[in-house]
N, C-alpha and C positions, 0 to 999 in steps of 0.2 A: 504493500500500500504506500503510496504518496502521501505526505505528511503536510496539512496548510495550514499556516498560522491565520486567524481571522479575528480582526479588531472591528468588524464592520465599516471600513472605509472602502471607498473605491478600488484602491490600490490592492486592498485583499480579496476586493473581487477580480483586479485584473491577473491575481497569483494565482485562483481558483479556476479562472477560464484555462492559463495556461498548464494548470493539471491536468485539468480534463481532458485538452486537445492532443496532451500525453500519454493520457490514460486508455480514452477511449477507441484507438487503434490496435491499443495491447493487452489489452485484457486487464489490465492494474484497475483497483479503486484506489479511494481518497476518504483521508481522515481530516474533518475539518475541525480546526480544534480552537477553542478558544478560550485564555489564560484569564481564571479568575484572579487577582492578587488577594487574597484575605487575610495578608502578616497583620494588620491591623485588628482583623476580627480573632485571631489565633490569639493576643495578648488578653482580650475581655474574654476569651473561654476559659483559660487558665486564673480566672478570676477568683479570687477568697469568698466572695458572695455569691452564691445559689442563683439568686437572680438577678444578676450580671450575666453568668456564664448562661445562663436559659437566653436571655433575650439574645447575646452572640450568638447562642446556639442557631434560634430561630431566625435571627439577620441574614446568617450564611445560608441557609436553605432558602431563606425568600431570594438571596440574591443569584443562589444555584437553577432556581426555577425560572426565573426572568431572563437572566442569561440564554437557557437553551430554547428559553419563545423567543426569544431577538434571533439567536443560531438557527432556529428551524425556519424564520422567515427569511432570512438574509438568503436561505441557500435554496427557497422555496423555487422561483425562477430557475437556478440553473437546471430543475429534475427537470421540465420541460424536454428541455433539449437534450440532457446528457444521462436523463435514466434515473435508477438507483445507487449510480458509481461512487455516490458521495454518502460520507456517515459524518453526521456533528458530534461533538464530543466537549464537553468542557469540563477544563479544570482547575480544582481551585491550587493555588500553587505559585510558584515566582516563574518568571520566563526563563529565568537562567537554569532551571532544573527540568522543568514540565517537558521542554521538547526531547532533550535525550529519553525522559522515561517511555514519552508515546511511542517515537523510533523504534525505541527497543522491544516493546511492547508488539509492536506491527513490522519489525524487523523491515523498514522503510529502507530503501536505497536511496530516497532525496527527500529533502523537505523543500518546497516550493513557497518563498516568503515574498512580499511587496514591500517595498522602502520608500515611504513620504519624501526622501532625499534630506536638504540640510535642514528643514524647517522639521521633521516629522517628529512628534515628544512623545506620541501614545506606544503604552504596552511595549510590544517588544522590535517596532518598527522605527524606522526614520534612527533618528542619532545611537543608537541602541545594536542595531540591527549587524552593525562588526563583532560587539563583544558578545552577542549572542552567538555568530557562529564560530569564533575565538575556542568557545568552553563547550563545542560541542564535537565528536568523531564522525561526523555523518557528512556528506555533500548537500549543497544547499544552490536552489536557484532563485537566484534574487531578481526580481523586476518589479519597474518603476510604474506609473499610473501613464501605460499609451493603451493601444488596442492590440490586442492579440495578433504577433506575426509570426508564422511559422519559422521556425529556427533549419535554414537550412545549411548554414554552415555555421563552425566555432569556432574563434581564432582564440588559442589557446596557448601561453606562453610558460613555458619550464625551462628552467637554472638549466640542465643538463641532463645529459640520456641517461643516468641513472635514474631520472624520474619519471622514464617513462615505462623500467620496471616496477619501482614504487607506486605509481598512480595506474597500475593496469589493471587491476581488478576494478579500479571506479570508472576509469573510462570504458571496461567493457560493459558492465554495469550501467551506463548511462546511453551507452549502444542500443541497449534492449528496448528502449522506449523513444529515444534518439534517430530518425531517420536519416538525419543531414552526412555531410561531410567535416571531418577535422583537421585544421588547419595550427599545425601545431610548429611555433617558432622557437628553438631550443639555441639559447642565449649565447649559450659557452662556446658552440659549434662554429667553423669557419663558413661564410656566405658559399652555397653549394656545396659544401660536406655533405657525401652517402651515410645516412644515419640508418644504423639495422634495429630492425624491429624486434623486438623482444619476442619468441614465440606465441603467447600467451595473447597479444596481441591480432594472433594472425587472421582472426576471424574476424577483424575489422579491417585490415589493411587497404584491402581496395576501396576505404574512407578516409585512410589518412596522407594530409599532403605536407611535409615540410619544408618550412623557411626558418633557414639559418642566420639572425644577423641581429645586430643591436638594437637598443629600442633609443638611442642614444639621441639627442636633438629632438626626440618625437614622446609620444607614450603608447603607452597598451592602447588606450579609447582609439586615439586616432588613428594607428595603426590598424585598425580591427576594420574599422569604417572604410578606410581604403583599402583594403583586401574584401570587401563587400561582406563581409561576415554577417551574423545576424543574432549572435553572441560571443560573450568573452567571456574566455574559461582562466582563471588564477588560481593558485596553491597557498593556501592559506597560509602566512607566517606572518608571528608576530613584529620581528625584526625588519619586512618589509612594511610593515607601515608606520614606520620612523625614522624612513626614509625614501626618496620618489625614486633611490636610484635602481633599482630593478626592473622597475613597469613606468618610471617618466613620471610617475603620480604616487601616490599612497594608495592603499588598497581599500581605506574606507572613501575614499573618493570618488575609485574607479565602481564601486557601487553604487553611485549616484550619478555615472554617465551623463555631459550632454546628449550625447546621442540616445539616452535612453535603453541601450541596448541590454539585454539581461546577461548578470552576469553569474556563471558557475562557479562555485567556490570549493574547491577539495579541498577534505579538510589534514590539520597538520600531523606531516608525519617527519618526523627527525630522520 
């Protein structure tokens, strides 16, 4: 199952359309999930007085039940079109824990998130929305508030052909539900270097195309843009976004594209 963070803005409905246009080619559904915070009402449960802890009690279940009428209407519209492939779900919980558990739970190969970009303050979207996928193992495809474009290529940029052992089980994994092609530019490599494809890889290979060269002068966004790509794939690390000199940008920046473009985020591996 695909994993959708949902705040009720547009944005999380343009993450939900592009699940679905994922999903519903490949047999995948979708968890659509929506993050109670209740740390607030968790302090008046643990309450000395009786009834304190009653009316917390009873707070959090009026506010667990309103929640999932807002969830079951927000997601009413998409059954129209795309079935039963969607399930709501909410919990009450921090952002920073809830999404690994659901993952885990639905053994998810992506979670699909929307990003309000620099203005966005709700939940776990908009300025937030780095250190969420930071503290999580999972890939995540972030897009912004446009309209749903099929992703047919990925320009996708890795340090060096060590990582294209390391990231081969998520790029195969993202194959599965991924029609496009991958356009993958490995940094370290000389411009026209034959780079061999790790075995494991093989059963994508007549999607993968490399370009070998700097991102020097430029960045990942606009690079991506002029290779006509229709998403951009980065490797999550911390150390990259404390400084632009990897991808031209920082990597919570490159999630907020001008171009809008959605971007994949593997997550880190040392």
């Amino acid at each position: 199952m695909l994993v959708v963070p949902v705040d009720f803005t547009p944005v999380s409905h343009e993450a939900l359309l592009y699940a679905c246009e994922l999903s519903v080619d490949h047999n995948l559904e979708i968890v659509a999930v929506h993050v109670l915070d209740t740390k607030i009402i968790e302090t008046f449960r643990a309450d000395e007085d009786a009834e304190v802890r009653a009316s917390a009690e009873q707070l959090q279940k009026d506010m667990v039940e309103k929640a999932k009428k807002d969830l079951d209407n927000f997601l009413d519209g998409l059954s129209v079109f795309y079935g039963d492939i969607i399930h709501p779900l909410v919990v009450p919980g921090t952002i920073f824990e809830a999404f690994n558990a659901v993952a885990e739970t639905y053994n998810s190969p992506l979670i699909v998130m929307g990003t309000h970009g620099i203005v966005g303050l709700q939940h776990v979207f908009g300025s937030k929305a780095y250190k969420v996928i930071l503290q999580t193992p999972y890939p995540f495809l972030v897009v912004q508030e446009r309209s749903f474009n099929v992703i047919g290529k990925l320009y996708l940029v890795l340090k060096s052909v060590s990582d294209l052992t390391k990231y081969a089980a998520d790029l195969t994994n993202f194959a599965h539900f991924f029609n496009g092609n991958f356009h993958i530019n490995i940094l370290s490599e000389s411009e026209g270097a034959a780079v061999a494809l790790p075995d494991v890889l093989d059963s994508i290979a007549g999607r993968i195309f490399f370009d070998c060269h700097s991102l020097a002068g430029t960045n990942i966004c606009d690079a991506a843009s002029a290779a006509s790509a229709d998403a951009i794939g980065i490797c999550i690390d911390e150390a990259d976004n404390r400084t632009p000199d990897c991808y031209g940008m920082t990597q919570d920046k490159i999630l907020i594209n001008k171009y809008k473009l959605p971007v994949l985020c593997l997550p880190f591996k040392a």
